[in-house]
C-alpha positions as CSV (number, residue, x, y, z in Angstrom):
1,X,45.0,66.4,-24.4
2,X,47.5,69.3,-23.0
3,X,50.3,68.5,-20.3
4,X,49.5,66.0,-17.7
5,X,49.6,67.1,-14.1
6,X,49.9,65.4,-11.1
7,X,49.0,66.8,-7.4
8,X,50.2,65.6,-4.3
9,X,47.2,65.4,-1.3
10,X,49.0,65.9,1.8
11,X,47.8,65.1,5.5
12,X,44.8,63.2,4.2
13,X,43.1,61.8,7.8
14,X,42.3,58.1,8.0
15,X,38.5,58.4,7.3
16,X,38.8,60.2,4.2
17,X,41.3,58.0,2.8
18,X,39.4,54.9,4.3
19,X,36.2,55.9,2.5
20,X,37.9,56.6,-0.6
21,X,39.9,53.1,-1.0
22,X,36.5,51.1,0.3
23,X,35.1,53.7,-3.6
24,X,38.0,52.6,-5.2
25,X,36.7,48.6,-4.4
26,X,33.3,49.0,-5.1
27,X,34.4,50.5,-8.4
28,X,36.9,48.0,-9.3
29,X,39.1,50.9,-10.3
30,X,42.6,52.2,-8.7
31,X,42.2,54.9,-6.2
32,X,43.8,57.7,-8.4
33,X,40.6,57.4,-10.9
34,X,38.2,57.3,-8.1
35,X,39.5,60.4,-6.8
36,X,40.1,62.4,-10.5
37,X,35.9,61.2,-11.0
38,X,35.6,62.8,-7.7
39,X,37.1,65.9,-8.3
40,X,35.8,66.0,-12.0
41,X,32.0,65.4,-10.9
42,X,32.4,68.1,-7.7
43,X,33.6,70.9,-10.4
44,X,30.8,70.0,-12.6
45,X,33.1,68.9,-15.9
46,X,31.3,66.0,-17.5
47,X,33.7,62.6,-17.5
48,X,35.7,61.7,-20.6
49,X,34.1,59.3,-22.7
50,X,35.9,56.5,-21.4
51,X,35.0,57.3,-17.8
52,X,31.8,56.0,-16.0
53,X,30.7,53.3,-18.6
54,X,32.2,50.4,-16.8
55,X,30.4,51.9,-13.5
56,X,27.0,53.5,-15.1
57,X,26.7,49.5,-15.0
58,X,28.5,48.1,-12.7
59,X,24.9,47.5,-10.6
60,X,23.9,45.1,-13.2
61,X,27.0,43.4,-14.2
62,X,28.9,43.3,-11.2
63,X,32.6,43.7,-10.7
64,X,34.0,40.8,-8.6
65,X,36.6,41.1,-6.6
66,X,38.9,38.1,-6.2
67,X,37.5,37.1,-3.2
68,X,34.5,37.5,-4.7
69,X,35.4,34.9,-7.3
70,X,36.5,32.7,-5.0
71,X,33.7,32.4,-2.7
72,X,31.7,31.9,-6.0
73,X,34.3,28.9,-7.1
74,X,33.8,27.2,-3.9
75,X,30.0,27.6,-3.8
76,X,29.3,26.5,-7.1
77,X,31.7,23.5,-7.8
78,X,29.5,21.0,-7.7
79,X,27.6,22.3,-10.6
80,X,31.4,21.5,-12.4
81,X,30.2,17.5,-11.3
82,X,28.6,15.1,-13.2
83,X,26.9,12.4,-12.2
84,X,26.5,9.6,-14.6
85,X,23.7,8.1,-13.3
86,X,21.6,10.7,-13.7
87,X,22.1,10.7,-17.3
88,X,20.6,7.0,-17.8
């Protein structure tokens, strides 16, 4: 891998960087990988082979955020219960 660069994106409007942080969720992935993906797949370069595995699957896996995990907690703890007398 040669020299790593880094750019700086100036006067990005609100929509654009709303849009892009709202990816960057979905993904489960930091905003500066949505946006390199972005830029990668618009030029046509194929990802890296560590790229888009996590996301190629992501539809059938899920990625949970933590509220995500939360809400699941609280919905599902009494499945954690057990009651005794069903068990006789």
């Amino acid at each position: 891998m040669g020299q790593v660069k880094s750019i700086t994106i100036h006067q990005m409007d609100d929509q654009l960087a709303r849009m892009i942080e709202a990816e960057a969720k979905k993904r489960g992935t930091s905003k500066n990988k949505v946006i390199k993906t972005l830029l990668a797949q618009s030029l046509g370069m194929k990802p890296s082979a560590g790229d888009g595995r996590r996301d190629a699957f992501a539809e059938f896996s899920g990625i949970w955020s933590a509220d995500d995990l939360a809400t699941f907690t609280t919905r599902t703890a009494d499945f954690e219960r057990v009651d005794t007398d069903d068990w006789r």
